[in-house]
C-alpha positions in Angstrom: 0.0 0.0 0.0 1.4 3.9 -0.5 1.2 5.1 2.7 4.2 5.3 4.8 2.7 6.0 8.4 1.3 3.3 11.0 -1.5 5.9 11.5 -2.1 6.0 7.4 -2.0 2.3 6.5 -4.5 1.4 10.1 -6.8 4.3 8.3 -6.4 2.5 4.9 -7.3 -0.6 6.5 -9.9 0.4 8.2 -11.6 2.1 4.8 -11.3 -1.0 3.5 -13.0 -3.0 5.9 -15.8 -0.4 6.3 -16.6 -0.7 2.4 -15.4 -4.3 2.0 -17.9 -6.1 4.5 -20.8 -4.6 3.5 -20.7 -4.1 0.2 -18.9 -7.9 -1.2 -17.7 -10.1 2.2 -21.6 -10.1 4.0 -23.8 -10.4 0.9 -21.3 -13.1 -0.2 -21.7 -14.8 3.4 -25.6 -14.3 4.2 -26.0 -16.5 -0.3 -23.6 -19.2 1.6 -25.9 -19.1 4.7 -29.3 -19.3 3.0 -27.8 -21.9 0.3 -27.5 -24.6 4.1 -30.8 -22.8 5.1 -34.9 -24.5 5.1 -36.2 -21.2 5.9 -36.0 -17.8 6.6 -37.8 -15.9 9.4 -35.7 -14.1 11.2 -32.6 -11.4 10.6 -30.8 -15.0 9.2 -31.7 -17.7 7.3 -32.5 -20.9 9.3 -32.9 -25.1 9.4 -29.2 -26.5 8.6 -29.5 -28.7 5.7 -27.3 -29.9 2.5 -30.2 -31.2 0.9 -29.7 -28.8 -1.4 -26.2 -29.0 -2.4 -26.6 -33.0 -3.0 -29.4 -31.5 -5.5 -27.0 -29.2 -7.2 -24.4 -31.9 -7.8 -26.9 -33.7 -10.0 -29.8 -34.1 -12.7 -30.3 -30.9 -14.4 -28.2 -29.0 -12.0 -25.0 -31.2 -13.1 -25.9 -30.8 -16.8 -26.2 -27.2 -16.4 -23.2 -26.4 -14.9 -21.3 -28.7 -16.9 -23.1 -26.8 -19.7 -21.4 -23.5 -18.4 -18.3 -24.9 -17.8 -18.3 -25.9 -21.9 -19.6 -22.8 -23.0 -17.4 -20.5 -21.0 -14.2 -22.3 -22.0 -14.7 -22.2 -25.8 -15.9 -18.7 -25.7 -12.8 -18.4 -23.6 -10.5 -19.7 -26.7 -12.8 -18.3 -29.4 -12.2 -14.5 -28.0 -8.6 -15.3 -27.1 -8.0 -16.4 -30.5 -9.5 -13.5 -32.2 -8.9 -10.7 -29.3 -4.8 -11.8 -30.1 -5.3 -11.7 -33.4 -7.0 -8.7 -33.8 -4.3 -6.9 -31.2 -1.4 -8.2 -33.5 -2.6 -6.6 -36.9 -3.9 -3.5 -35.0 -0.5 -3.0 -33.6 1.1 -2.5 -37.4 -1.8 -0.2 -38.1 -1.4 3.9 -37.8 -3.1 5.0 -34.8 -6.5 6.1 -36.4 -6.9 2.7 -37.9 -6.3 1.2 -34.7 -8.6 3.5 -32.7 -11.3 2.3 -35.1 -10.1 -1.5 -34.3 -10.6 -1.0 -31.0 -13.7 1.3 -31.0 -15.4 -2.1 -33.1 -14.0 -4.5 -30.4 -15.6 -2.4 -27.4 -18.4 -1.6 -29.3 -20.5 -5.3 -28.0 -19.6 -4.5 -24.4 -20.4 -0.6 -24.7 -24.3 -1.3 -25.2 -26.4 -3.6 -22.9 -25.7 -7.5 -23.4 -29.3 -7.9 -23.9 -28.8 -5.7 -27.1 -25.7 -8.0 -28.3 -27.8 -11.1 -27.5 -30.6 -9.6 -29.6 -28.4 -8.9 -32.7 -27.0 -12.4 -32.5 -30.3 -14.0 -32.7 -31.5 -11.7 -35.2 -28.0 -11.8 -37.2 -28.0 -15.7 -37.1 -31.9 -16.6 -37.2 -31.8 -17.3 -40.6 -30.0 -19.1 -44.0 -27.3 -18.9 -44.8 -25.7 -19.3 -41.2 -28.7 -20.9 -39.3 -27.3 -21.1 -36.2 -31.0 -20.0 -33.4 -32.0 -23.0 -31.6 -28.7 -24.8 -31.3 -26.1 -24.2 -28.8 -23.3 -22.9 -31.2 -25.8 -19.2 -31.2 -25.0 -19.3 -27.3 -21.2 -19.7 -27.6 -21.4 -17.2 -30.1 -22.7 -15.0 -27.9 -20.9 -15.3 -25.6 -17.7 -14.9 -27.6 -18.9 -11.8 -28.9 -19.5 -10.3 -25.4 -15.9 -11.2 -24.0 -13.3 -11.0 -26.8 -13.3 -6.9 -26.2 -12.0 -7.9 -22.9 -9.4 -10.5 -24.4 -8.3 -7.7 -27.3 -7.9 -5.2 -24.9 -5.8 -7.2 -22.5 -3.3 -8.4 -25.4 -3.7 -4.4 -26.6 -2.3 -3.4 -23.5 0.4 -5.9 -23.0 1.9 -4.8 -26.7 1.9 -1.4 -26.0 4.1 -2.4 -22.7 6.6 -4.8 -24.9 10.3 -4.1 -25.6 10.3 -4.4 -28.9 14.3 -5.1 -28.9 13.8 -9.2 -28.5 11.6 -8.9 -31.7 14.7 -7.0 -33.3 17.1 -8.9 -32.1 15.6 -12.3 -33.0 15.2 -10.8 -36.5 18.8 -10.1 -36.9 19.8 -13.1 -36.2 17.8 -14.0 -39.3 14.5 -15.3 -37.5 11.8 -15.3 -39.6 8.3 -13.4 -38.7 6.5 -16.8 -38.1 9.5 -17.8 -35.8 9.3 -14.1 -34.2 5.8 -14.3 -33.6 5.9 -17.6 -32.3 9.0 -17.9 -30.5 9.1 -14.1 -29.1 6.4 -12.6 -29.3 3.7 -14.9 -28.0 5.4 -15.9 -25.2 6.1 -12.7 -24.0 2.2 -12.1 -24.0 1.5 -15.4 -22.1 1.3 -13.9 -18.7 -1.5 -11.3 -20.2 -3.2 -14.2 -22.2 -3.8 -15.8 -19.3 -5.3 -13.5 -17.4 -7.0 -12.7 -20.0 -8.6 -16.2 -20.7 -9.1 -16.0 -16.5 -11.4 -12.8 -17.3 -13.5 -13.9 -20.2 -13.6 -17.0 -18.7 -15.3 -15.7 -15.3 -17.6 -13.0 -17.3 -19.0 -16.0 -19.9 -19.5 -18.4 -16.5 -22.1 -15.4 -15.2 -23.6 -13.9 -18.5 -27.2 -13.9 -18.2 -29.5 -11.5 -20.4 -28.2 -12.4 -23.8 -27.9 -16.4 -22.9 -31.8 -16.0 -21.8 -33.1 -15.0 -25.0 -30.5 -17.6 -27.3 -30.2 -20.8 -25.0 -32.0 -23.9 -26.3 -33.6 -26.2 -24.2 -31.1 -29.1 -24.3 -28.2 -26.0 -23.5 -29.2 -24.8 -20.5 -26.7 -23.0 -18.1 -26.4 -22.6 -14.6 -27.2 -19.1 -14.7 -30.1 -19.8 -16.2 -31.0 -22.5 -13.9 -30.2 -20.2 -10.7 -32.8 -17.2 -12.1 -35.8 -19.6 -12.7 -34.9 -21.6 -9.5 -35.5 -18.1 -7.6 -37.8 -16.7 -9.5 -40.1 -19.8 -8.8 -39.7 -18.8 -5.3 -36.7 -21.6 -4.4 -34.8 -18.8 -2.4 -32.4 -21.6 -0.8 -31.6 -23.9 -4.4 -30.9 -21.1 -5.9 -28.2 -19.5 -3.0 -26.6 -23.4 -3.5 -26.3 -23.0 -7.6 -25.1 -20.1 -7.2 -22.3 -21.1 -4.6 -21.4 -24.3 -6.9 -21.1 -22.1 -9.4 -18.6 -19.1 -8.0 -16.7 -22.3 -7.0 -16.7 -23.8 -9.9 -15.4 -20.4 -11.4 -13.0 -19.7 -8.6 -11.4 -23.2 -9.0 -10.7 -22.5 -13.1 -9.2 -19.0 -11.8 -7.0 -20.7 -9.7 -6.0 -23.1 -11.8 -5.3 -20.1 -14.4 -3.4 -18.1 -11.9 -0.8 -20.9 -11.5 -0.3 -21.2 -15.2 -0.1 -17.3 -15.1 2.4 -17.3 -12.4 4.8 -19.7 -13.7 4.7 -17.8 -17.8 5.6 -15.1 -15.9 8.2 -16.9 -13.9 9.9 -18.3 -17.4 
């Protein structure tokens, strides 16, 4: 932390804690409480039970986030892919033609997701590229709402890079495939990780444009947690919704490892 005093970083601290615990740590704590809970009818939820956990590790609720865990990973590659691409050619570009690469890139994330999901159904709802009623439209979408987060990662990290390993690689005669390959790339892996860490966790909760595209035999667990509450099934949906930020946090975990030791190398 910048601050140099005892008196400073206990103040620091103590801001924290005043707008942490309220605002992320308690709501977090009361979804974990009601997702053990039978009922509610005081200040906290009530009646011990993981009756609804052994529900959420099965049936539908296994399909579903198995479902999320599929889509989120090949949205995840899908916007990697074309976010790194996209960042490469952009970085040979002046800097108009680059502003304009990037304005199109942030342009899916700078207008509701609701509005992206409707101009994928309506973009793909008919020949030749039928895609509305399958599961590929969902993916789709979802690709299209996180590679601005992917190309703007990469963006970032090439702005940042010394471009004197590129130069020196190519005057020892490496060829550009070999540079890009060999130098380049690996020199972004620490920021394509995170970056596939990010669109991963923002495809495993995207809701309003996966409610109007998702099929009935691709149904995700975000899905499954807003019908199981707005039924009324307060508690089955606090469990989904903890399997699932598990489920999320374990991948980022997993990702942060992989990040930690490209940036080690």
């Amino acid at each position: 932390m910048l601050v140099h005093t005892a008196r400073g970083r206990w103040a620091a601290w103590a801001l924290f804690a005043v707008l942490f615990l309220p605002l992320f740590a308690l709501p977090l704590l009361v979804l974990a409480a009601a997702s053990f809970a039978t009922h509610w009818s005081g200040v906290l939820p009530s009646g011990p039970t993981t009756a609804h956990y052994t529900a959420a590790v099965r049936g539908e609720s296994l399909q579903a986030l198995t479902t999320s865990l599929v889509t989120a990973a090949a949205a995840s590659v899908l916007a990697l892919t074309l976010g790194t691409w996209a960042a490469l050619a952009a970085a040979r570009l002046g800097p108009r033609a680059r502003r304009a690469v990037d304005a199109l890139f942030v342009l899916p994330v700078a207008v509701p997701s609701v509005v992206a999901g409707l101009a994928v159904l309506v973009a793909f709802s008919q020949p030749p590229l039928l895609l509305n009623g399958t599961r590929w439209i969902v993916i789709l979408a979802h690709t299209v709402l996180v590679t601005a987060f992917a190309h703007q990662s990469v963006s970032a990290a090439l702005a940042r890079l010394d471009p004197a390993y590129e130069e020196a690689a190519a005057a020892l005669g490496a060829r550009p495939a070999y540079v890009l390959w060999r130098v380049r790339l690996p020199l972004l892996l620490p920021s394509l990780n995170a970056a596939a860490g990010l669109c991963f966790a923002l495809s495993m909760g995207e809701l309003s444009a996966t409610m109007m595209l998702y099929p009935p035999d691709w149904l995700p667990l975000p899905v499954l947690i807003f019908t199981a509450t707005d039924r009324g099934s307060l508690f089955t949906g606090s469990a989904l919704a903890v399997v699932l930020m598990t489920a999320t946090l374990l991948v980022l975990l997993a990702v942060s490892r992989l990040r930690t030791k490209a940036a080690h190398r």
